[in-house]
N, C-alpha and C positions, 0 to 999 in steps of 0.2 A: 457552211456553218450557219448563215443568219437563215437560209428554211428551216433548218433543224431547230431552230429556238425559237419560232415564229409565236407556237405559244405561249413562251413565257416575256418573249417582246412583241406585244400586237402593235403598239406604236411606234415602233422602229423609225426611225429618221435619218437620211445624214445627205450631206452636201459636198460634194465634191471642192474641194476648196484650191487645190494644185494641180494640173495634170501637163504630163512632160512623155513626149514622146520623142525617142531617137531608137529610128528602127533596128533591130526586130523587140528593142525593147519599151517598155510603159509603166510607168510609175505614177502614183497619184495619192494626195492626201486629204484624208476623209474625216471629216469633223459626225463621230452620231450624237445625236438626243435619241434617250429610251429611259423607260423605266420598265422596270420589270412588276412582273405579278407574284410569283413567289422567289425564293433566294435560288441564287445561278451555284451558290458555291463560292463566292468571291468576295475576301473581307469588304466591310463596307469603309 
C-alpha cells in the first residue's frame, strides 16, 4: 500500500509507537505524519 502512494506521499513518516510480540504472532501501532500532493479521495 504505502509504495503504491509513494507519489502522492513523498514525505511519508511514521514511528512505530507499540510493538508486542507473542509468537507466531506481531502487532504494533503506528503513528504517520504525511501530507499529500494531490487529493487520495478521502474527505478532509
Amino acid at each position: 500500500m504505502l509504495e503504491a502512494n509513494y507519489e502522492q506521499i513523498p514525505d511519508l513518516h511514521f514511528n512505530i509507537e507499540l510493538l508486542a510480540i507473542d509468537s507466531p504472532h506481531v502487532a504494533c501501532r503506528l503513528r504517520l505524519r504525511l501530507s499529500s500532493v494531490k487529493r487520495c479521495g478521502y474527505p478532509r
